[in-house]
N, C-alpha and C positions, 0 to 999 in steps of 0.2 A: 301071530297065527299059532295057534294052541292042539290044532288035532294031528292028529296020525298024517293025515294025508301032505298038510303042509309041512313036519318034518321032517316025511322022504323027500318034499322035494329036496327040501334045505339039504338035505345031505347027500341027493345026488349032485347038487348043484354045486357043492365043498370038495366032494370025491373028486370032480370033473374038472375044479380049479388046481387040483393036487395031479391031475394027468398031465392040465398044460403047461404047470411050471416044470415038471418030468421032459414034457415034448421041447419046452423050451430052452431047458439045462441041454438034453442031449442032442439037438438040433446044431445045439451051439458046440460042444465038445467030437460031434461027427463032420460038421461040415468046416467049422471054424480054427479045429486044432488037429487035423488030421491032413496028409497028403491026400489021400483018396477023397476028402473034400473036397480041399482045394480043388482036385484033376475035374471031380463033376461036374462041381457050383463053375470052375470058370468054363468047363466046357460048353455047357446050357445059357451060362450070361455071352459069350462070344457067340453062341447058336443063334441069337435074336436076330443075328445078322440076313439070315432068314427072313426074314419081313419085309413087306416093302415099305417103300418114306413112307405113305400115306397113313401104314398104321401106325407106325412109330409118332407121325406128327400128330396124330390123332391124341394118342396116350399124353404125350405132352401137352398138349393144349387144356387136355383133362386134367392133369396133374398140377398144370400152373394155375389154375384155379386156385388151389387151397394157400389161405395163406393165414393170417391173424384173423381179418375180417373174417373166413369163412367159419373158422373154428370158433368164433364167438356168435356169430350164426347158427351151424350147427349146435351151440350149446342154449340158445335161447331157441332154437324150435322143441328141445329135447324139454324144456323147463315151459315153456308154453301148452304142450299136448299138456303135460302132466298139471299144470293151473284149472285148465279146459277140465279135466276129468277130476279136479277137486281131490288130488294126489300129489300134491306139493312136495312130500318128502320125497315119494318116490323118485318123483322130477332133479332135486337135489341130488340122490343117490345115485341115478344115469350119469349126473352131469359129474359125479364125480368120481364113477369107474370110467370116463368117456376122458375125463381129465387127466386122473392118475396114468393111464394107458398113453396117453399122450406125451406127457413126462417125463413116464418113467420110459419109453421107448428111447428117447435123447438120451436120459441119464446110463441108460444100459451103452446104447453106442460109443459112449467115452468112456464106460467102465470095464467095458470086456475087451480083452488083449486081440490085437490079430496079428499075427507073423510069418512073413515068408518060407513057406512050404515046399512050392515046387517051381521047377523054372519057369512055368507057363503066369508065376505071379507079377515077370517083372513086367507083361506084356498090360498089366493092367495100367487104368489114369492112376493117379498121387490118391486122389480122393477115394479109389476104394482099398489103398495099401495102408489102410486104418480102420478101426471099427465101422462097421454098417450094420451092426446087427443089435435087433429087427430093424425094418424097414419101418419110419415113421409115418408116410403115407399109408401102406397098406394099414399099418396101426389106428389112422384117423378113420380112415373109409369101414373100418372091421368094427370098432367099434362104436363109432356112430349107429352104423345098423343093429347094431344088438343092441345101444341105447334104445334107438325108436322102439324096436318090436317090446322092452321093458315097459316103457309109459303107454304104450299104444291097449285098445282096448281090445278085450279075450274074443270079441267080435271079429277085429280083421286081424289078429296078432298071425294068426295061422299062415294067412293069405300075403302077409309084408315079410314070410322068411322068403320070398320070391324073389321081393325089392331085394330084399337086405342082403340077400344070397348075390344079387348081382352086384349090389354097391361094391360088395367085401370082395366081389373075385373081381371087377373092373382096377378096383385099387392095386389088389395083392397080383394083377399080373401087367397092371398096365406098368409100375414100377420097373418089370424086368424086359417088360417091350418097350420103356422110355430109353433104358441103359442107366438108369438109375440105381440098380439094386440087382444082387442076385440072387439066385433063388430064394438059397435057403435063408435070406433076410426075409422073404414075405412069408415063409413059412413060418420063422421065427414068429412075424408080425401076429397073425393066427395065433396063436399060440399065449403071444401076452396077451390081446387081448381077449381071449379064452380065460385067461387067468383073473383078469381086471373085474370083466363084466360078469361073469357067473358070482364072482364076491360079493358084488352090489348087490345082484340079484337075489341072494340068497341073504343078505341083509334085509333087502327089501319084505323079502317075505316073512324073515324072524318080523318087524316092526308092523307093517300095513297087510298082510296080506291075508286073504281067505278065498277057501276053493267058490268055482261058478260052471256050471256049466258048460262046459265045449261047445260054442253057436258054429264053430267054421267046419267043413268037415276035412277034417284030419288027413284021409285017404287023399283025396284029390289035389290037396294044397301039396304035402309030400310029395307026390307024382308030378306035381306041376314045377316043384323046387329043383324035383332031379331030371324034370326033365327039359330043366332051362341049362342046367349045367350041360348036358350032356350037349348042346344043342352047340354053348361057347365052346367049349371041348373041344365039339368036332368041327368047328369053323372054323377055330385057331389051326389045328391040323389039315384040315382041306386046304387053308390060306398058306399054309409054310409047306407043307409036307414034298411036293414036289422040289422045292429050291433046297430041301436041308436032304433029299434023295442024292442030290451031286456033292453032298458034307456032311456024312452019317456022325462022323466024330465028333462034332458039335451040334447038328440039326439034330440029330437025335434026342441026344442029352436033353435039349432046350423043350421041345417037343413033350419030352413024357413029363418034363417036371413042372412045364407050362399046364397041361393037365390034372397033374398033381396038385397046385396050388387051386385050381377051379374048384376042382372036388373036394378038395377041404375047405374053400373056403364056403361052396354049398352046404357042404355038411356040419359046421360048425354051426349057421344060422338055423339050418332045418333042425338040427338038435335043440337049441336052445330057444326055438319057437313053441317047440313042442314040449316041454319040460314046463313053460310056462304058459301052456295052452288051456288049467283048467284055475288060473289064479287071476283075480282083481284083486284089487287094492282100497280097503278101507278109508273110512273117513276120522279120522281123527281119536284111530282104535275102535270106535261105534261098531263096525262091521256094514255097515253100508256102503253099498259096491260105489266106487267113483268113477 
């Protein structure tokens, strides 16, 4: 893509990947290397306590879903749209910010140090008294959706940050209502793949892309994004907020940052829906839309 228009995208899409690796570095140096981390993130991961079985069993049953199979699914729907719309590389390029994000989520868990901070750490399993950061799950569910909305076409791309807003906040908080993960790994998770998928995307558009007209409207799909968020938000809080009233020290915590992850992980997608709300993808450099 050659004009003005597709090389702002490109370079808000480059800026944006330079914020998440920023959010992701200091995510991990505030929450991961600091007491006052530590005190938070385990106060809000013991808060889930808060919940009753039904959700917690609910998140898992969700989460035991993913496994090889899924992820080789998910990678051949992401490389199928993209065949269908006669966008092949593009299809490659999802598949391999969707990839790399997946990855590179494991490789970071074993490479980033974690160490006993405060006495509330010895209270944790073995399994989180070692790297967890990001959260590989929310990692899979975040960026799978920002895959889709990439190959999906400028018609419903607008309309799927809805989906994808929810895939990404189902993932990134069902993790910390499993007892999987805590927080600040799903925020970490955002984060990479914020970092992953805007890279593709913005490869994407250096190779195949050219502006099209906006079909969805903009206003509406936005307002319907934030106000799906706002919708999980306050039913996670109407669902807890009474039983974490008699454990503010922990319900609380859990509560704002359980929020916290919803609305990033909405607004990560409604970002990056709309960023690529006025771009399709060529046919083989020709410039005819696919």
């Amino acid at each position: 893509m050659s004009d003005d228009h597709g090389r702002t995208i490109q370079k808000q899409l480059l800026l944006a990947s330079l914020l998440c690796a920023l959010l992701l570095t200091a995510g991990y140096f505030a929450f991961v290397n600091t007491a006052w981390g530590h005190k938070v993130d385990e106060d809000a991961y013991f808060g889930r306590e808060v919940l009753s079985w039904k959700i917690k069993k609910l998140n898992l049953d969700i989460l035991d879903l993913v496994g090889k199979t899924a992820l080789l699914a998910a990678a051949m729907v992401l490389l199928a749209i993209a065949a269908v719309r006669r966008s092949a590389l593009v299809g490659i390029l999802a598949v391999a910010g969707f990839g790399g994000a997946v990855v590179g989520a494991e490789i970071l868990k074993r490479v980033l140090p974690w160490r006993v901070l405060v006495p509330e750490d010895a209270n944790l399993q073995t399994a989180f008294q070692a790297g967890t950061y990001p959260s590989g799950h929310a990692t899979i569910g975040t960026s799978f959706a920002m895959g889709l909305l990439l190959v999906s076409s400028p018609r419903w791309r607008l309309w799927l940050t809805v989906v994808g807003g929810c895939i990404s906040a189902i993932f990134a908080v069902g993790v910390l209502f499993a007892g999987w993960h805590r927080p600040s790994d799903s925020l970490g998770a955002l984060a990479w793949s914020g970092f992953c998928m805007t890279v593709a995307a913005a490869f994407a558009i250096r190779l195949r892309g050219q502006p099209v007209r906006a079909i969805a409207d903009p206003g509406r799909a936005t307002l319907s994004s934030a106000g799906m968020a706002i919708l999980l938000a306050t039913a996670t809080w109407v669902l807890a907020a009474p039983a974490a009233s008699n454990n503010p020290g922990t319900g609380l915590p859990f509560l704002l940052l359980a929020c916290l992850i919803i609305a990033g992980a909405f607004s990560l997608i409604a970002w990056y829906g709309w960023q690529l709300r006025g771009i399709d993808w060529c046919v083989g450099g020709t410039g005819n839309g696919g």
